[in-house]
N, C-alpha and C positions, 0 to 999 in steps of 0.2 A: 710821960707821953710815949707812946709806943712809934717804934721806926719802921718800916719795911723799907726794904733792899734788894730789888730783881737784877738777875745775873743770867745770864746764858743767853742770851740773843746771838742775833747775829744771820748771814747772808748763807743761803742750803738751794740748792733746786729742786723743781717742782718732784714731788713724790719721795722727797730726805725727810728728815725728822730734827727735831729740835728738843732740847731739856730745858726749861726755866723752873729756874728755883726763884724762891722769896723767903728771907731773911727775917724775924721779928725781935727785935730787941727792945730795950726800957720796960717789959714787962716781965709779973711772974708768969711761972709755968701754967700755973689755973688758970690764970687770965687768956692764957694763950691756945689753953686745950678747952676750952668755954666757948672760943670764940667759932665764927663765924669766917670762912676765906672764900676768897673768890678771885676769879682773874678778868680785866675788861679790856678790852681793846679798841683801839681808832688810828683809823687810818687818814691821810693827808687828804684833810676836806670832806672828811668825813663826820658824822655822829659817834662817841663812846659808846661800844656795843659792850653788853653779858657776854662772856664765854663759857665760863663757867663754877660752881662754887663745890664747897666740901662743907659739910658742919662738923660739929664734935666729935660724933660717935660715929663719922665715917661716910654719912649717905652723900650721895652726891648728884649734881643736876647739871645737864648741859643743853646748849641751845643748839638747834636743831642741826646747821651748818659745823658743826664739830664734832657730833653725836658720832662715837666710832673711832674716829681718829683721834682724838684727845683726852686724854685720864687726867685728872687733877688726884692729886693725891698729900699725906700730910702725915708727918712726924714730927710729935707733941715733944716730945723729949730733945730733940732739938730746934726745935719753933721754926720747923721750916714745912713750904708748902712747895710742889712740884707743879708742871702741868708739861706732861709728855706729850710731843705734837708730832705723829707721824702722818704720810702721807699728806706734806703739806701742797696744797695748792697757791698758785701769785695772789688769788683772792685774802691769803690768808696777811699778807703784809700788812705791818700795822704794828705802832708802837704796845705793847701789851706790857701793862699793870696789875699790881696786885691787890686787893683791899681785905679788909677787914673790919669787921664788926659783931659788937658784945650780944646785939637782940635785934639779930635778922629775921625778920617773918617773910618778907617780901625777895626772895633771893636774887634777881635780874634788874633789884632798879639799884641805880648807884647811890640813891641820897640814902638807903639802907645803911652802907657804908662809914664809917668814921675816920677811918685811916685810909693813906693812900702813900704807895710808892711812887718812885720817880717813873718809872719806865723803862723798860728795854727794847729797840728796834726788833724788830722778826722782820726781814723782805727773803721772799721766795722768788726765785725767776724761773724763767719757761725752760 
């Protein structure tokens, strides 16, 4: 069974920047560089939104409100995935997770998804 494990949250003001890493263990390395990553977020009384994903060989897609300000990024060699957030806005507050999956065609919907991290806070203030 594979684990994911998000680190780096935490409280920055509006127009700081943040680093979140994701962790992937219980798997091999092929499994891991095969896969499918992504990051989703939701906020208090809110909807799980897409933010954004990376696949194997690198390409990547972001939803429109991140577009710019946020890189996802991924090294296989260490089964870890990033998602660099600068110029963060308070809209951006919001628990954010990690996911993963083996045979995403669908990149923005979560039942794509198979694995799922716990989460890390991100709140930006004014």
């Amino acid at each position: 069974q594979v684990q994911l494990v998000e680190s780096g949250g935490g409280l920055v003001q509006a127009g700081g920047s943040l680093r979140l890493s994701c962790a992937a263990s219980g798997r091999t390395f092929s499994s891991y560089a095969g896969s499918t990553m992504a990051w989703f977020r939701q906020a208090p009384g809110k909807e799980r939104e897409f933010v954004a994903a990376i696949i194997r060989m690198g390409g990547t897609y972001y939803t429109d409100s991140v577009k710019g300000r946020f890189t996802i990024s991924r090294d296989n060699a260490k089964n870890t995935v990033w998602l660099q957030m600068n110029s963060l806005r308070p809209e951006d507050t919001a628990v954010y997770c990690c996911a993963a999956g083996n045979t995403v065609l669908m990149l923005t919907e979560q039942r794509e998804y198979n694995y799922w991290g716990q989460g890390t806070q991100v709140t930006v203030s004014s």
